[in-house]
mmCIF file of the N, C-alpha and C atoms, coordinates in Angstrom:
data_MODEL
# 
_entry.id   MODEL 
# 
loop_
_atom_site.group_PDB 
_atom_site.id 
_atom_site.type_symbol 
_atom_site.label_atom_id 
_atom_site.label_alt_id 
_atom_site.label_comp_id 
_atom_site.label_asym_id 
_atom_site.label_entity_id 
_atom_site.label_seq_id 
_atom_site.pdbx_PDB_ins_code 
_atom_site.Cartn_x 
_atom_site.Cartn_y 
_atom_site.Cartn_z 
_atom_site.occupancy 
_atom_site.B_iso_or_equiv 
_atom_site.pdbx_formal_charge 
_atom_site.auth_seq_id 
_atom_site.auth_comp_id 
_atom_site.auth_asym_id 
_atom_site.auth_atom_id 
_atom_site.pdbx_PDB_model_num 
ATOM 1   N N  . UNK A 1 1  ? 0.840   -1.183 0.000   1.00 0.00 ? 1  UNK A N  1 
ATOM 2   C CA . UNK A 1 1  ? 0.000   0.000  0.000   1.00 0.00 ? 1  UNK A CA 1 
ATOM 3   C C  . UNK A 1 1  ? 0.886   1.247  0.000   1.00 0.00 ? 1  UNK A C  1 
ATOM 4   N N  . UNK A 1 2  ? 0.237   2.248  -0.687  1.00 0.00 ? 2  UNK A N  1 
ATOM 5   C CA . UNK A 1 2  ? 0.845   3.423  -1.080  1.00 0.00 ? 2  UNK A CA 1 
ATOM 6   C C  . UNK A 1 2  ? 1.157   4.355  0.725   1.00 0.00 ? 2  UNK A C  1 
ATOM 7   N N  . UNK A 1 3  ? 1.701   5.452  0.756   1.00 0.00 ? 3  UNK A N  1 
ATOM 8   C CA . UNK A 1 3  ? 1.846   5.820  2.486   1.00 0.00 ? 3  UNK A CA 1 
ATOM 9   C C  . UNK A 1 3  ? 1.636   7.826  1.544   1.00 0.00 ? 3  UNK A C  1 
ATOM 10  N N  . UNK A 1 4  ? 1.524   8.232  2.508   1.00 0.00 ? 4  UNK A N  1 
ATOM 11  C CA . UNK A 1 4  ? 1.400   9.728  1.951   1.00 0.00 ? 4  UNK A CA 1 
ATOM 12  C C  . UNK A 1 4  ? 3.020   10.489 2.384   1.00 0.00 ? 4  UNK A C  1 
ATOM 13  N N  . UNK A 1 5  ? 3.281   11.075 1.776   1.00 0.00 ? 5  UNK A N  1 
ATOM 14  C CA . UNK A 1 5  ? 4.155   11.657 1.810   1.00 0.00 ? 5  UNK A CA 1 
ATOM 15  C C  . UNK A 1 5  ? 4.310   12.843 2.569   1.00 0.00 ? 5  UNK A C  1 
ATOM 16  N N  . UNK A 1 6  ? 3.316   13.444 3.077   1.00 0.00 ? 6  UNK A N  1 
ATOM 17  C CA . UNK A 1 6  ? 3.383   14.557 4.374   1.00 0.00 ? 6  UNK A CA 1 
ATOM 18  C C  . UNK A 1 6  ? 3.188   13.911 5.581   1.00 0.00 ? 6  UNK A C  1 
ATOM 19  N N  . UNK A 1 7  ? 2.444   13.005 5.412   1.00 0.00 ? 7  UNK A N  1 
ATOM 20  C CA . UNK A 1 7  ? 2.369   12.106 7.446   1.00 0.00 ? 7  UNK A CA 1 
ATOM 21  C C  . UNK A 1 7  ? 2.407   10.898 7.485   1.00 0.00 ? 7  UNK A C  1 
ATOM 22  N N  . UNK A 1 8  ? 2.382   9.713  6.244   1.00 0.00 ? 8  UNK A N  1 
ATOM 23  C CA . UNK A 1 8  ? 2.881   8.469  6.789   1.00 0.00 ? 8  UNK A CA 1 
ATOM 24  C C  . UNK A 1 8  ? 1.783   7.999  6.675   1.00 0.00 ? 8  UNK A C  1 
ATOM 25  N N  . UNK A 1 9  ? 0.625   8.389  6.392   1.00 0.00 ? 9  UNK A N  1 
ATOM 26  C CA . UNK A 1 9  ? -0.654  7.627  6.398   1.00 0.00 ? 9  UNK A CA 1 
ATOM 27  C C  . UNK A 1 9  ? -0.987  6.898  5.096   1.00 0.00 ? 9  UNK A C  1 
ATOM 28  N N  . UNK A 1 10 ? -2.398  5.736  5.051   1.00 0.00 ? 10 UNK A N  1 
ATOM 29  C CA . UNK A 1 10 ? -2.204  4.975  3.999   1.00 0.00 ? 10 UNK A CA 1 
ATOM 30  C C  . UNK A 1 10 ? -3.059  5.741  2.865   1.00 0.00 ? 10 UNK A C  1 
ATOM 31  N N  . UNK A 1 11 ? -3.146  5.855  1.975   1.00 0.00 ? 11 UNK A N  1 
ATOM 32  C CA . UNK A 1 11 ? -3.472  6.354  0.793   1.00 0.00 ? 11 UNK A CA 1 
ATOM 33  C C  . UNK A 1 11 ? -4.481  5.577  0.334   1.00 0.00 ? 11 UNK A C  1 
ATOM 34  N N  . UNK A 1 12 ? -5.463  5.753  -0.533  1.00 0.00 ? 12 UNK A N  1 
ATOM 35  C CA . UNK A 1 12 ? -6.836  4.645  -0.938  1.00 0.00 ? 12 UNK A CA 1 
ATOM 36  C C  . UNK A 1 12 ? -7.440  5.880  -2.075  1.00 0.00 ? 12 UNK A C  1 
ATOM 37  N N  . UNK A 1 13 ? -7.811  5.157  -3.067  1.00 0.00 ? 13 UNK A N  1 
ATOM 38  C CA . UNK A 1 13 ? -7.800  5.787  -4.320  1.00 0.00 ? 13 UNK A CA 1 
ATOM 39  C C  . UNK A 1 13 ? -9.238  5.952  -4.190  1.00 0.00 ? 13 UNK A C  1 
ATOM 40  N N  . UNK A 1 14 ? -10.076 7.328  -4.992  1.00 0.00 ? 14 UNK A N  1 
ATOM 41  C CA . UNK A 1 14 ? -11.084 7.800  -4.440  1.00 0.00 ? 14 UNK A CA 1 
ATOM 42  C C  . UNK A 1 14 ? -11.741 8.370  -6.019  1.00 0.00 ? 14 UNK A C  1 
ATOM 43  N N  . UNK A 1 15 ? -12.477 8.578  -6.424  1.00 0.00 ? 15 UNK A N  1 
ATOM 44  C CA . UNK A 1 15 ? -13.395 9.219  -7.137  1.00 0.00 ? 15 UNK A CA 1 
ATOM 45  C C  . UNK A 1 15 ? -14.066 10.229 -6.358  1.00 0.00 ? 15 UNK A C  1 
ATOM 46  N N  . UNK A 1 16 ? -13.371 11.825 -6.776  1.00 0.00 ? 16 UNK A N  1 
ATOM 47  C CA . UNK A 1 16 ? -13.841 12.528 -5.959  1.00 0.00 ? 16 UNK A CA 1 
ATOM 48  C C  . UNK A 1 16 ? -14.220 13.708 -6.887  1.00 0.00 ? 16 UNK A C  1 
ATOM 49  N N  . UNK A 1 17 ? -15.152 14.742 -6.679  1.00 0.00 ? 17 UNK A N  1 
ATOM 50  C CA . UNK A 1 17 ? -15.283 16.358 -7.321  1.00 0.00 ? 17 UNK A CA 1 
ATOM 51  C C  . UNK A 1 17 ? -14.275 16.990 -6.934  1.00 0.00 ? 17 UNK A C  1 
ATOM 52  N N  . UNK A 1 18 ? -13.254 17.610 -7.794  1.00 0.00 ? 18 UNK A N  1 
ATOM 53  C CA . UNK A 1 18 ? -12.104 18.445 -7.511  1.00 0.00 ? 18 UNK A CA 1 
ATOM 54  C C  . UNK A 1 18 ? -12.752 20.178 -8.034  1.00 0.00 ? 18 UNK A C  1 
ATOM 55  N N  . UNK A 1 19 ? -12.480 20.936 -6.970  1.00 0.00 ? 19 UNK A N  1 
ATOM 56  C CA . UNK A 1 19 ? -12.431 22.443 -7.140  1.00 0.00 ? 19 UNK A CA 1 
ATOM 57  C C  . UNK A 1 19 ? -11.100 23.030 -7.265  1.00 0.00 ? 19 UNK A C  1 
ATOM 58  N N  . UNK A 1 20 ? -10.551 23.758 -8.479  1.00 0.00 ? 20 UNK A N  1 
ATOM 59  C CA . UNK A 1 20 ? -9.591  24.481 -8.541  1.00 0.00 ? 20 UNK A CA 1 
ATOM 60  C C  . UNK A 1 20 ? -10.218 25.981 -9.170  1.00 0.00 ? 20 UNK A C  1 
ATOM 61  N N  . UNK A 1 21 ? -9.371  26.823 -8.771  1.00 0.00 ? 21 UNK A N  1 
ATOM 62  C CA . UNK A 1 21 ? -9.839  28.140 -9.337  1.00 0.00 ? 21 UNK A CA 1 
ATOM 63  C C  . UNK A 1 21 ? -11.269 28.536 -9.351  1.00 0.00 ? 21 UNK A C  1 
ATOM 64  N N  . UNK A 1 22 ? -12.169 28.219 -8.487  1.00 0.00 ? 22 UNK A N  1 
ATOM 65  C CA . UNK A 1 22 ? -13.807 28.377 -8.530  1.00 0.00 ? 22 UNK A CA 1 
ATOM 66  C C  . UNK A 1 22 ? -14.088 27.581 -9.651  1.00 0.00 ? 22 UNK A C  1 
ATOM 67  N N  . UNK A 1 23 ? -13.565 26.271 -10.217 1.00 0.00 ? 23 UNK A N  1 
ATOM 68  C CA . UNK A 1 23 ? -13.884 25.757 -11.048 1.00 0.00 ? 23 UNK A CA 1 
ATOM 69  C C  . UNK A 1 23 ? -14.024 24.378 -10.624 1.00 0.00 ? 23 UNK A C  1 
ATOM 70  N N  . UNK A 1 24 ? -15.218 23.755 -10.688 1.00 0.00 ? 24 UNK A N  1 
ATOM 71  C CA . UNK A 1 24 ? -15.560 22.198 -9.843  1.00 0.00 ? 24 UNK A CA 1 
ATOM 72  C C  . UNK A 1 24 ? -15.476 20.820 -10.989 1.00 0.00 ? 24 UNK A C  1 
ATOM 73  N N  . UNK A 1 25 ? -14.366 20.028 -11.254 1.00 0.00 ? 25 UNK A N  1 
ATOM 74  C CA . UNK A 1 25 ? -14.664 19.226 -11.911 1.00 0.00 ? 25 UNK A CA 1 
ATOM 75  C C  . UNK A 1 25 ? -14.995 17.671 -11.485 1.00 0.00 ? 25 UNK A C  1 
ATOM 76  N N  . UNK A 1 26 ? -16.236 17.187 -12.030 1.00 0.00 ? 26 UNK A N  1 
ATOM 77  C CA . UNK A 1 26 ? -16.614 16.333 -11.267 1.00 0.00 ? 26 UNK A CA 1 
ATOM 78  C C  . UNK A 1 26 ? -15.939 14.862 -11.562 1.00 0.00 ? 26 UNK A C  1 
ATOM 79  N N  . UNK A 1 27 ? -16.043 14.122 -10.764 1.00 0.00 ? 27 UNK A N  1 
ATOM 80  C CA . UNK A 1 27 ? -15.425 12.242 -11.022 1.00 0.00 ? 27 UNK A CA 1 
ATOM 81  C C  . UNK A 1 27 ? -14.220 12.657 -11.676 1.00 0.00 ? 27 UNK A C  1 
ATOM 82  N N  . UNK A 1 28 ? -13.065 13.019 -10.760 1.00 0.00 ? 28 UNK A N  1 
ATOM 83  C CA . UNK A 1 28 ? -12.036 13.088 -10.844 1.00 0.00 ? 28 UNK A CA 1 
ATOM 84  C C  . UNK A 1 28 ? -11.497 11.737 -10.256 1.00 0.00 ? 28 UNK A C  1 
ATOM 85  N N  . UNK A 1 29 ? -10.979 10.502 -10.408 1.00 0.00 ? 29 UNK A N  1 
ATOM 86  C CA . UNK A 1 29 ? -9.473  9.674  -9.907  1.00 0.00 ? 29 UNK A CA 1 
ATOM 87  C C  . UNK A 1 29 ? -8.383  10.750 -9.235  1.00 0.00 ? 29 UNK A C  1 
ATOM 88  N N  . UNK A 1 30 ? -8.018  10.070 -8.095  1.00 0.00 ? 30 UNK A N  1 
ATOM 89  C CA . UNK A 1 30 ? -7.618  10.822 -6.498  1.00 0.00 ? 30 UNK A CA 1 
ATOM 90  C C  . UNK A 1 30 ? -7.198  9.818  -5.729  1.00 0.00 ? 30 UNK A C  1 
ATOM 91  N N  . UNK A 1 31 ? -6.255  10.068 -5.324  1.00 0.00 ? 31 UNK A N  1 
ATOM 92  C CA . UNK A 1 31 ? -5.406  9.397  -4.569  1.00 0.00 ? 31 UNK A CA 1 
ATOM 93  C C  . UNK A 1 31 ? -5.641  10.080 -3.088  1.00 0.00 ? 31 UNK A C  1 
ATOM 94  N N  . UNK A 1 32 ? -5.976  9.384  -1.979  1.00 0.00 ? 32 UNK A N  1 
ATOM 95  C CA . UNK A 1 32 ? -6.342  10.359 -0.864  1.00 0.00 ? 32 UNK A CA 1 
ATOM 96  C C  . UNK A 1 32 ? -5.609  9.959  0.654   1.00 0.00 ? 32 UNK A C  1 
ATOM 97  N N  . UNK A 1 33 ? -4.882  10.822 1.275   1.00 0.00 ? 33 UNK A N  1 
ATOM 98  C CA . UNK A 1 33 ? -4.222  10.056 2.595   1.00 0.00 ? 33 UNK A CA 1 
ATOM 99  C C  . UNK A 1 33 ? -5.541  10.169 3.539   1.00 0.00 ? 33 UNK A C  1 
ATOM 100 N N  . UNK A 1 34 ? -5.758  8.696  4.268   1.00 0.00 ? 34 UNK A N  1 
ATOM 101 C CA . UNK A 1 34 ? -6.517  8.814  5.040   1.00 0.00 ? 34 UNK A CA 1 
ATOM 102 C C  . UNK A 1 34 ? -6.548  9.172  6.294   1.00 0.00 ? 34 UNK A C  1 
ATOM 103 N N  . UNK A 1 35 ? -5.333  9.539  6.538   1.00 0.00 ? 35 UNK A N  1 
ATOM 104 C CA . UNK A 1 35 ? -5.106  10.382 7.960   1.00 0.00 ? 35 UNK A CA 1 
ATOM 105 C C  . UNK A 1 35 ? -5.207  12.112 7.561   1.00 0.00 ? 35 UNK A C  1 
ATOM 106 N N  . UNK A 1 36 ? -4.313  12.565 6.519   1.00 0.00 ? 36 UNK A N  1 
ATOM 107 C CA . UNK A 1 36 ? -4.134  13.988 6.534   1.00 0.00 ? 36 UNK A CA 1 
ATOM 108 C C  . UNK A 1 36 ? -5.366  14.515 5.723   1.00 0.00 ? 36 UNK A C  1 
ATOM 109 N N  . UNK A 1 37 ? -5.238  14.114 4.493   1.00 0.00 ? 37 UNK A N  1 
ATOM 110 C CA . UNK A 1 37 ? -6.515  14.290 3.840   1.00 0.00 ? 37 UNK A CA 1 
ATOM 111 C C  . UNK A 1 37 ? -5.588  14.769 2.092   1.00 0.00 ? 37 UNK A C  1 
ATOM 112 N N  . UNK A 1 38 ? -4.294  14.512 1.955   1.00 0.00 ? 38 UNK A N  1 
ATOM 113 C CA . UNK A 1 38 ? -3.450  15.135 1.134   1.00 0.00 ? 38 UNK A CA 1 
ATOM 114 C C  . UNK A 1 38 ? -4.201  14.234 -0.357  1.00 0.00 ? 38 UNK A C  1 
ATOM 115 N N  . UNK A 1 39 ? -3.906  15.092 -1.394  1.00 0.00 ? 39 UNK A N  1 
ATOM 116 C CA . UNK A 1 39 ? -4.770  14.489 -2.348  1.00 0.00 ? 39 UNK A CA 1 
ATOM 117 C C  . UNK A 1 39 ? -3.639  14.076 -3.560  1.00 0.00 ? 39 UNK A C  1 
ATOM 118 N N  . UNK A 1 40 ? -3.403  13.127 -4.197  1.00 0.00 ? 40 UNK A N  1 
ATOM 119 C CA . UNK A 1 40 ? -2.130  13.282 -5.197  1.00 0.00 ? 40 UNK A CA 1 
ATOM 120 C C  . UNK A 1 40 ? -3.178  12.533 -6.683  1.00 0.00 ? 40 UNK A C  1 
ATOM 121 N N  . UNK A 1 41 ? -2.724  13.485 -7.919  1.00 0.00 ? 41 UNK A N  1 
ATOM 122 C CA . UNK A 1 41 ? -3.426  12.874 -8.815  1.00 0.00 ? 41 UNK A CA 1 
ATOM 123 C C  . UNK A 1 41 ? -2.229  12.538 -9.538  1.00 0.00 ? 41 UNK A C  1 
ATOM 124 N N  . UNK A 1 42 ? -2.667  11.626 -10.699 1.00 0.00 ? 42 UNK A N  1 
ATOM 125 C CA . UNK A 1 42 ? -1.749  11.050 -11.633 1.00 0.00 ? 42 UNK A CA 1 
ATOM 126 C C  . UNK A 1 42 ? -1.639  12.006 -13.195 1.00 0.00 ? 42 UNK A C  1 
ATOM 127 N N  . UNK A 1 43 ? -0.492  11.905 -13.573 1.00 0.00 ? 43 UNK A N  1 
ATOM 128 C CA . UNK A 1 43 ? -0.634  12.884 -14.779 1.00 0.00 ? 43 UNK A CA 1 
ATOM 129 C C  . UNK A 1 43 ? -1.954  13.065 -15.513 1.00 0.00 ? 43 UNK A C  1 
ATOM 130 N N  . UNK A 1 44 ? -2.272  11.897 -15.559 1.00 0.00 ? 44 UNK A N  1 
ATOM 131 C CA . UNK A 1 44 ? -3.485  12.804 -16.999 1.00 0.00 ? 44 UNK A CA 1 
ATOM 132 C C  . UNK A 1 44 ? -4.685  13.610 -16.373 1.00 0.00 ? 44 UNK A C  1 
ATOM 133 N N  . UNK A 1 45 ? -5.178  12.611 -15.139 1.00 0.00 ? 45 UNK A N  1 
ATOM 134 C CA . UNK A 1 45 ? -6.076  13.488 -14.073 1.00 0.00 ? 45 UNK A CA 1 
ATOM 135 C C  . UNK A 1 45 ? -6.003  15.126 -14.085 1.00 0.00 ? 45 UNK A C  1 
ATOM 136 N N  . UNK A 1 46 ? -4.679  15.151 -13.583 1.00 0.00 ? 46 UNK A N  1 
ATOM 137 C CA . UNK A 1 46 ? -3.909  16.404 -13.492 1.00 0.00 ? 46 UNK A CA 1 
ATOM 138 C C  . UNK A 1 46 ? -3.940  17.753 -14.607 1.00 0.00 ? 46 UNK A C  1 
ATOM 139 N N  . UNK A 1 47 ? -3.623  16.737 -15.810 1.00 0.00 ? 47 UNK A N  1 
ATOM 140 C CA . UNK A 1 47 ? -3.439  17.787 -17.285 1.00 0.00 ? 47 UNK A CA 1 
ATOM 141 C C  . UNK A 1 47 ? -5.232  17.745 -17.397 1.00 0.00 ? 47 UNK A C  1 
ATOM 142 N N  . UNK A 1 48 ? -5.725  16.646 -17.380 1.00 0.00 ? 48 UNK A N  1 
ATOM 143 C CA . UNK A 1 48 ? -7.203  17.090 -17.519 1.00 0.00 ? 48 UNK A CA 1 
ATOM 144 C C  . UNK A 1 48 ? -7.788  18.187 -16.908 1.00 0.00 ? 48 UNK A C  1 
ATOM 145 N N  . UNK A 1 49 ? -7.729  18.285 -15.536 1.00 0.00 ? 49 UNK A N  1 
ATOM 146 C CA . UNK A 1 49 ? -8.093  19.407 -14.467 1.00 0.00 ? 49 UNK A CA 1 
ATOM 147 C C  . UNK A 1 49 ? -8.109  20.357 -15.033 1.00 0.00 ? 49 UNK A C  1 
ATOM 148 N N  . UNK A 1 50 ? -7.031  20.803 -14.770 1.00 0.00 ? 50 UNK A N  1 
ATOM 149 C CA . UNK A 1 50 ? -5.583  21.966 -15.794 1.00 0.00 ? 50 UNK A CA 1 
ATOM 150 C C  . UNK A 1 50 ? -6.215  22.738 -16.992 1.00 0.00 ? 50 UNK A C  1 
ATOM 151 N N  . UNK A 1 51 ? -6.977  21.673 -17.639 1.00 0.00 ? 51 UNK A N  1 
ATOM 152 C CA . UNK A 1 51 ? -7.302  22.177 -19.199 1.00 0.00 ? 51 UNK A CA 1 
ATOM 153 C C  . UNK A 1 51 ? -8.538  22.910 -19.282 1.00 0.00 ? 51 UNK A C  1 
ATOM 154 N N  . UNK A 1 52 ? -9.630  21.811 -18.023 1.00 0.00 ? 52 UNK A N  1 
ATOM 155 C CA . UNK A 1 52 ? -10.617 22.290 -18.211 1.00 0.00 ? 52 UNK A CA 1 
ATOM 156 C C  . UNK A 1 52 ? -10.864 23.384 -17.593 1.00 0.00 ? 52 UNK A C  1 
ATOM 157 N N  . UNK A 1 53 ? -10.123 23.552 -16.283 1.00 0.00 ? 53 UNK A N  1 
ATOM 158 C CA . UNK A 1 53 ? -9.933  24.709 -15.211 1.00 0.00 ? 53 UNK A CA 1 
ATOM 159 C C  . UNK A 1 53 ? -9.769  26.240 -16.403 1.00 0.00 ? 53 UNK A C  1 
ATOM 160 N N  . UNK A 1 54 ? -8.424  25.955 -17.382 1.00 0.00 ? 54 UNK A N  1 
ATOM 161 C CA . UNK A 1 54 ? -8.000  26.798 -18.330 1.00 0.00 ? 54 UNK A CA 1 
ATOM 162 C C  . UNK A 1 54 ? -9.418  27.434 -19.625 1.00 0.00 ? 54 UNK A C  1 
ATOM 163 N N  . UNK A 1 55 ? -9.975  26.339 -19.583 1.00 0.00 ? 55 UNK A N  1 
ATOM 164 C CA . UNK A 1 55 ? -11.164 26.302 -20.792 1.00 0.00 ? 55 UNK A CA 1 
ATOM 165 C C  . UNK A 1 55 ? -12.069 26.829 -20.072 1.00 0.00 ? 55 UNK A C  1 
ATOM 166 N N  . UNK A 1 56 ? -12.668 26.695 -19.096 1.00 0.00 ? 56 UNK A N  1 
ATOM 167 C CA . UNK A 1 56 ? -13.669 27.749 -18.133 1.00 0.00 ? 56 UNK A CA 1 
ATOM 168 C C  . UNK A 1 56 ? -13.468 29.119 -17.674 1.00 0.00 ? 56 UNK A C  1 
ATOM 169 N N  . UNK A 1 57 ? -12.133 29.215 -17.319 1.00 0.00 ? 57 UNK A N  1 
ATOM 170 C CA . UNK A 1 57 ? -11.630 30.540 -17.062 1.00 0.00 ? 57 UNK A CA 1 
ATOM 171 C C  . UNK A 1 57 ? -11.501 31.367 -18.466 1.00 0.00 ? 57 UNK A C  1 
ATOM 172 N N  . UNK A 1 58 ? -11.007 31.040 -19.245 1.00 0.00 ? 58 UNK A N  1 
ATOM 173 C CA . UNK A 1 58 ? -11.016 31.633 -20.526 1.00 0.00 ? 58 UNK A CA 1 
ATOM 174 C C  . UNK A 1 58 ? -12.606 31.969 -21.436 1.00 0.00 ? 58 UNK A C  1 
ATOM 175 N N  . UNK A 1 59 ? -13.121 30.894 -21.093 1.00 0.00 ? 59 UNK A N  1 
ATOM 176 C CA . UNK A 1 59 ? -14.498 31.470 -21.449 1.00 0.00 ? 59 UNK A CA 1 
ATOM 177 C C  . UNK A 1 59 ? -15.019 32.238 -20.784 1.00 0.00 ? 59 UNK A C  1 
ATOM 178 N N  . UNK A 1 60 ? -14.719 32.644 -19.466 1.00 0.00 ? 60 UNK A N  1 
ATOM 179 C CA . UNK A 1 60 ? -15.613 33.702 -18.746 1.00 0.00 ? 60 UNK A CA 1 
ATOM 180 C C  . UNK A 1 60 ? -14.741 34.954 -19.049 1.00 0.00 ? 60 UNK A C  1 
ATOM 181 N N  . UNK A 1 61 ? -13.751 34.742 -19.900 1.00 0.00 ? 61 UNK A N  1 
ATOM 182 C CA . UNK A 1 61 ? -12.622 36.310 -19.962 1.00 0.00 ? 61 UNK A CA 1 
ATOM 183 C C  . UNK A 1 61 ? -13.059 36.357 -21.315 1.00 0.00 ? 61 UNK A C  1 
ATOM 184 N N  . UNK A 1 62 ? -13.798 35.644 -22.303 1.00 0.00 ? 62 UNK A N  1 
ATOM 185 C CA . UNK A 1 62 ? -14.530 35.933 -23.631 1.00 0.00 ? 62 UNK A CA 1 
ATOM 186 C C  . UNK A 1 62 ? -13.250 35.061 -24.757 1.00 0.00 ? 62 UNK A C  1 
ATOM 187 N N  . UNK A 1 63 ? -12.850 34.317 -24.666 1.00 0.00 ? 63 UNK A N  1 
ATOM 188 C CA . UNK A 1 63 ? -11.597 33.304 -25.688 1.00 0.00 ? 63 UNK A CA 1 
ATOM 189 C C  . UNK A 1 63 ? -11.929 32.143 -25.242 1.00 0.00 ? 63 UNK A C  1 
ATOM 190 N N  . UNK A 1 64 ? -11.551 31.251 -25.877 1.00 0.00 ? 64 UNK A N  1 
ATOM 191 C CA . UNK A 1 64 ? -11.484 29.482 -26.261 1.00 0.00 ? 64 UNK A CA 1 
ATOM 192 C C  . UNK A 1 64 ? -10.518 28.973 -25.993 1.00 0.00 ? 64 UNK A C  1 
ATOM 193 N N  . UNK A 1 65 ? -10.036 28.322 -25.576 1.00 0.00 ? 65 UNK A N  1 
ATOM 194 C CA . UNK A 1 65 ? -8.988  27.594 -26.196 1.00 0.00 ? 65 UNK A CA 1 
ATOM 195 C C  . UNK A 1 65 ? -9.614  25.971 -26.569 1.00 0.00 ? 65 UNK A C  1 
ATOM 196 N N  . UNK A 1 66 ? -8.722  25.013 -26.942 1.00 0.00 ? 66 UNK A N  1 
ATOM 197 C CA . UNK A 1 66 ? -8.885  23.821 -27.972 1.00 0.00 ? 66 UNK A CA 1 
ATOM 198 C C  . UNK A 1 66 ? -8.548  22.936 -26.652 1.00 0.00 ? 66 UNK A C  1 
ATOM 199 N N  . UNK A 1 67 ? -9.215  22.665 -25.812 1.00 0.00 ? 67 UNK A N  1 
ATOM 200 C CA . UNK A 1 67 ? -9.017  21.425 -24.700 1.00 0.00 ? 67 UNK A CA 1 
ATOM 201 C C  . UNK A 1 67 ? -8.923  19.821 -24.879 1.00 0.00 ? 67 UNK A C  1 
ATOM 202 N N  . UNK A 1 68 ? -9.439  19.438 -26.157 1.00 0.00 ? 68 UNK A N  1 
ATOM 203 C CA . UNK A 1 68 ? -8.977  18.429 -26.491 1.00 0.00 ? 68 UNK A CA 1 
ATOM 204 C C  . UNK A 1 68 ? -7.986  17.886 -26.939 1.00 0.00 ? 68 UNK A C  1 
ATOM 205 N N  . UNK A 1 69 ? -7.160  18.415 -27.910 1.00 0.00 ? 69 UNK A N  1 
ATOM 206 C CA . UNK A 1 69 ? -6.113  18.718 -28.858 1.00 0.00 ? 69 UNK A CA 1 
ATOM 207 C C  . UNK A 1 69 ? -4.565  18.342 -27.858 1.00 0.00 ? 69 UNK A C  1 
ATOM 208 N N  . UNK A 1 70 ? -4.089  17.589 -27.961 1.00 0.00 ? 70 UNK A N  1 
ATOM 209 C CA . UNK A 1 70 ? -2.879  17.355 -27.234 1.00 0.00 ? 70 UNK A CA 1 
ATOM 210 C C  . UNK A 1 70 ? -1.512  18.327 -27.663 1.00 0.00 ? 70 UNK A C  1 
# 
């Protein structure tokens, strides 16, 4: 089993709603310490977040960008 890296606790993988930037994306894959509460995602999770976080914010400033497009 995985241990968290700020306190030693065990980690257990989670399907959770992630909020970044006032931006809520839902059924995110999450890695979660069950003592601290520290959250670690895996790259694509991550770049996904990232994009869509980027694609919401940009639409409320009036531009697009291409969120699918690697």
């Amino acid at each position: 089993m995985k241990t968290c890296y700020m306190c030693g606790g065990d980690i257990e993988r989670r399907i959770m709603d992630v909020e970044v930037e006032g931006v809520i994306v839902k059924d995110v894959p999450v890695e979660v310490c069950t003592r601290c509460g520290e959250q670690y995602f895996n790259t694509r999770a991550a770049t996904f977040v990232q994009k869509i976080t980027r694609y919401v914010n940009d639409a409320k400033k009036g531009y697009l960008i291409d969120v699918f497009n690697p």
